[in-house]
N, C-alpha and C positions, 0 to 999 in steps of 0.2 A: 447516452450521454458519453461523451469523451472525458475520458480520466487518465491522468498520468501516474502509473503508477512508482514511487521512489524505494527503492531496496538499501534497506538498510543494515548495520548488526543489532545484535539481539543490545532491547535495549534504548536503542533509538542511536543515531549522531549521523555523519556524512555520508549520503546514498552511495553506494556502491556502482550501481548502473540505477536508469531508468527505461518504462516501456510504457508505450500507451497504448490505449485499450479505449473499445469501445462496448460499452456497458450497459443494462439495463437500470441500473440503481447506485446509488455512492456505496459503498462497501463500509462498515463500523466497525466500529475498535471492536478485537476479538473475534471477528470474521477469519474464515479460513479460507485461504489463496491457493488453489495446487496449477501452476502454468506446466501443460504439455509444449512441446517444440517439435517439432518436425525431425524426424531421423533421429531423435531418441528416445531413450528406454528409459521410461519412467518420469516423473512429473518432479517439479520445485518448487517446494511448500514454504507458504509465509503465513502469517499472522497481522491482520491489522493494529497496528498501532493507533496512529490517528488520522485525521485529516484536513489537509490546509485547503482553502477558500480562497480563494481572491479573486474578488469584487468592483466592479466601479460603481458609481453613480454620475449621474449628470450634474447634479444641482451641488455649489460647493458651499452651500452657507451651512451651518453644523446643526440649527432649529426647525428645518424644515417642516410644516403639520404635509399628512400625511396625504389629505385633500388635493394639498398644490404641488408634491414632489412628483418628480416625474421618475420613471423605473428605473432599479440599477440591471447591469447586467453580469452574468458570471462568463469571467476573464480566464480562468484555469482552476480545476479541480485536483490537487495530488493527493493520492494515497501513500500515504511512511507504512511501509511491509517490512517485517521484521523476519527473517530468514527463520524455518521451524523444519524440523525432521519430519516427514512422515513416513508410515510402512511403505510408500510407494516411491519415495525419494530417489531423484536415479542418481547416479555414481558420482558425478561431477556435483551434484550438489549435497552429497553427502563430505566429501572433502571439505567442501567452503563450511558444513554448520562443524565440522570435524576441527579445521584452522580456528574460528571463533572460539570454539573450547577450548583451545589449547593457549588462546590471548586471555583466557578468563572470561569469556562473554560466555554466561550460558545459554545457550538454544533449547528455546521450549520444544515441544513433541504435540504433533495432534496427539486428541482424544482417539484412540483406536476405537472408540463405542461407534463413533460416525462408520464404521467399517464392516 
């Protein structure tokens, strides 16, 4: 499944970047996110917050039974990831959860037990 994932501060508000992803499953609130990148050192850990839908349908009357509706289809999937520390955190994004502290937003930390 194609997902977009949206980054945002701890917290939730205005994604910072986005990336898409192609997935086996939608990912749920409290999921844990670590994105490796290519040529560096160490991973960028988020946290699922939540996740938007969006939907169409064919039929626009609002009562439809369920009989004579005909299928809707999904339009885009995004995942809200919430910037989180972990021990593996590499440099560059220890700075950005380091910057959010320092506005007040706090950044949660995995569970080191996963570890």
């Amino acid at each position: 499944m194609k997902a977009t994932l949206a980054f945002v501060p701890p917290g939730g508000g205005e994604a910072d970047y986005y990336l898409e992803f192609e997935l086996p499953g939608v990912p749920q609130p409290g999921d844990y996110i670590s994105i490796a990148r290519s040529g560096q050192r160490g991973t960028e850990g988020f946290i699922v917050h939540r996740t938007w839908w969006y939907l169409e349908h064919p039929d626009s009357a609002p009562g439809v039974s369920a009989e004579r509706a005909g299928t809707g289809t999904t339009q885009r999937v995004t995942v809200e990831c919430e910037f989180a520390r972990s021990p593996y955190s590499s440099e560059s994004h220890r700075r950005e959860c380091d910057a959010y502290d320092s506005r007040g937003l706090q950044v949660k930390n995995f569970d080191e037990i996963a570890y």
